[in-house]
C-alpha positions as CSV (number, residue, x, y, z in Angstrom):
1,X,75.4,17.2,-72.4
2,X,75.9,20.9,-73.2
3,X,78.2,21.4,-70.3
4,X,80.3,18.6,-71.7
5,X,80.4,19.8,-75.2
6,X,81.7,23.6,-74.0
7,X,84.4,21.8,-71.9
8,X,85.1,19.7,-75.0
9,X,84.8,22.4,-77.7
10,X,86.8,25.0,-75.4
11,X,89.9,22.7,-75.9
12,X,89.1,21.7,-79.7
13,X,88.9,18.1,-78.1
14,X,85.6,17.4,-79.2
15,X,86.4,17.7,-83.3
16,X,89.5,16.3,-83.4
17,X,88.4,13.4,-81.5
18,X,85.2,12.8,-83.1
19,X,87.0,12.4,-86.5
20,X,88.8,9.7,-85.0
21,X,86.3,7.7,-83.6
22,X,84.3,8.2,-86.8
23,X,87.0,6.5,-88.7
24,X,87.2,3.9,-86.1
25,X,83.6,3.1,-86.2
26,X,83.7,2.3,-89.9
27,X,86.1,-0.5,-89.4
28,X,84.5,-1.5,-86.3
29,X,87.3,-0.7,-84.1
30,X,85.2,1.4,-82.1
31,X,81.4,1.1,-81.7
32,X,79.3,3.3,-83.0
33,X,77.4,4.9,-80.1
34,X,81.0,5.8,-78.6
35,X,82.1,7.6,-81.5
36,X,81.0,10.6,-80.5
37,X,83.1,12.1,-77.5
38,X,80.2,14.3,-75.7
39,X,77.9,11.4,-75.6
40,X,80.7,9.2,-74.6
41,X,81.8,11.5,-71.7
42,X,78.3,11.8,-70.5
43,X,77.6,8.3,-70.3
44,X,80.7,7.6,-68.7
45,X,79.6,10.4,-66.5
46,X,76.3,8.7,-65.8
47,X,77.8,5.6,-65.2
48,X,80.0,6.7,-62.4
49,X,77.2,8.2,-61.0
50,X,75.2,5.9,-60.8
51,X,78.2,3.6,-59.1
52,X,78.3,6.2,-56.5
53,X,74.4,5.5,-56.2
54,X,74.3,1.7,-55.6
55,X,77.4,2.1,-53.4
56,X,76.0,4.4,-51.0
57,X,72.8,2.4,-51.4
58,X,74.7,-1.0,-50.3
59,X,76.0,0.6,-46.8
60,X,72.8,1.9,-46.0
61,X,71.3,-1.4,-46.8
62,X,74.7,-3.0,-44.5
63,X,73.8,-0.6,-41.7
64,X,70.5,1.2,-42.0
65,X,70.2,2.9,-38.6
66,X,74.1,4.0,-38.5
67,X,74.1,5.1,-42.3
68,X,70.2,7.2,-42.0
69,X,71.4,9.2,-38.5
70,X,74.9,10.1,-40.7
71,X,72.8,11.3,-43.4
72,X,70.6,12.9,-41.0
73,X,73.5,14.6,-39.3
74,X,75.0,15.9,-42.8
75,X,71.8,17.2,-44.3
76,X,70.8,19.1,-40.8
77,X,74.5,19.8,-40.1
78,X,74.8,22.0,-43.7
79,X,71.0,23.3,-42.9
80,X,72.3,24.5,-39.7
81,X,75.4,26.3,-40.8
């Protein structure tokens, strides 16, 4: 999370924002763990990440000797270069 709250901060996004979402959370417009912009970044981060994950986990589950000899061939292919 510090590496999103630079960004954030860098760009006075992160204050301006914040008070906002703060208002918004009072009158239940927007919940309460999403009215904070770094933690909301993050775990939108994390989620997309972890989408990534389970889709890359899917085709080697689809095709497990094709998909483990391509990531065979890009691990050794960047150890070779």
């Amino acid at each position: 999370m510090p590496i999103v709250k630079d960004v954030t901060s860098k760009v006075q996004l992160s204050q301006a924002c914040n008070k906002y979402a703060e208002l918004g959370s009072q009158y239940g417009v927007v919940d309460k763990q999403d009215a904070n912009i770094e933690q909301y970044v993050t775990k939108k981060a994390l989620d997309a990440l972890c989408w990534v994950i389970a889709k890359e986990e899917a085709a080697i589950r689809k095709d497990t000797i094709g998909q483990a000899s391509s990531i065979l061939k890009k691990v050794f292919g960047a150890v070779a270069k």
